[in-house]
C-alpha positions as CSV (number, residue, x, y, z in Angstrom):
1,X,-55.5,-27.6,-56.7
2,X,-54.1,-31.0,-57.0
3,X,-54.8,-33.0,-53.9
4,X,-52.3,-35.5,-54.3
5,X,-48.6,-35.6,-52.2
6,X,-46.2,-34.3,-53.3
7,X,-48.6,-32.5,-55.6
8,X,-48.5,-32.6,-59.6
9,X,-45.9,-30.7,-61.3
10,X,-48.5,-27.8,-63.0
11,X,-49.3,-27.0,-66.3
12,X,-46.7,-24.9,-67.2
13,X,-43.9,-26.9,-66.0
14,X,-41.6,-28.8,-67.6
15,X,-42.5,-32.0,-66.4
16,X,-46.7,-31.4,-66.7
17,X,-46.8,-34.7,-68.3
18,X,-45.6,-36.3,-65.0
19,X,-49.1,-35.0,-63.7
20,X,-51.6,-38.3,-62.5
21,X,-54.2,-39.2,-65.0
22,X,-57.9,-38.6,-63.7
23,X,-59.7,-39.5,-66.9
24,X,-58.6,-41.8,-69.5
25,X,-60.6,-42.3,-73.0
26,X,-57.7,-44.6,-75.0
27,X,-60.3,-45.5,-77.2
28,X,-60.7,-41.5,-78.4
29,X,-56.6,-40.8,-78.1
30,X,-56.6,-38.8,-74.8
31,X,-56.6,-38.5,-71.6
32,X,-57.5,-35.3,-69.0
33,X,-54.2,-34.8,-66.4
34,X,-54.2,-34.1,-62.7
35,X,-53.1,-30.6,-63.7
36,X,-55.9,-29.8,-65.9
37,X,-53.4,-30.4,-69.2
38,X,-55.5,-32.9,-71.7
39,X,-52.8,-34.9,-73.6
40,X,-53.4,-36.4,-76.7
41,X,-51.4,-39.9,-78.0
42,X,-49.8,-38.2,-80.9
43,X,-47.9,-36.4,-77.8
44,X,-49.9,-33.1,-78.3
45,X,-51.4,-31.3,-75.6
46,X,-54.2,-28.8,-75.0
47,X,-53.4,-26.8,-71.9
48,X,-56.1,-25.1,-69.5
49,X,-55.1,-21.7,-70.6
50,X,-55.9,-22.3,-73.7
51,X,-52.3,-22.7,-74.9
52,X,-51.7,-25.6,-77.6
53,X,-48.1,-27.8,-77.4
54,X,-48.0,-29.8,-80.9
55,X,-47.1,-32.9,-80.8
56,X,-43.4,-33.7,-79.9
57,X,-42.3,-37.6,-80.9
58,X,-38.9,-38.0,-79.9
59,X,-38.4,-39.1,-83.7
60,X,-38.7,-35.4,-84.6
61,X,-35.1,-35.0,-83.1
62,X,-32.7,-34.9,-85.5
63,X,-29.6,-37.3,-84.9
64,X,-26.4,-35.4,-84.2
65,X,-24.1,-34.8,-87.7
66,X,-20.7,-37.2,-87.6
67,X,-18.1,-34.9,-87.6
C-alpha cells in the first residue's frame, strides 16, 4: 500500500496518474508510479494487473464541429 498522506489515487482510478513517482528512467521514456502503474512519455501506461491504457495525447481529441 502507498505510504504516503493522503495516499495515491490507485491504479484503477481516474486520476492514477496523480500517483508520486518512485522511479524515474527519462532517459528510457518511463517512469514506475507510487501505485504500481508504469507510465510511458508517449502517455501510455502498463498497469499492475496486467491491463494496457494506449497512449492518450490530448491532440487525439478532436476539436468540436462549428455549427
Amino acid at each position: 500500500m502507498c505510504p504516503h498522506q493522503p495516499p495515491c489515487p490507485s491504479h484503477d482510478a481516474p486520476d492514477r496518474d496523480a500517483a508520486r513517482t518512485l522511479v524515474s528512467h527519462p532517459e528510457q521514456g518511463w517512469s514506475l508510479l507510487c501505485n504500481g502503474v508504469v507510465l510511458f512519455e508517449d502517455t501510455g501506461e502498463l498497469l499492475p494487473d496486467g491491463g494496457v491504457i494506449a497512449p492518450h495525447r490530448p491532440t487525439d481529441l478532436k476539436a468540436p464541429s462549428a455549427a
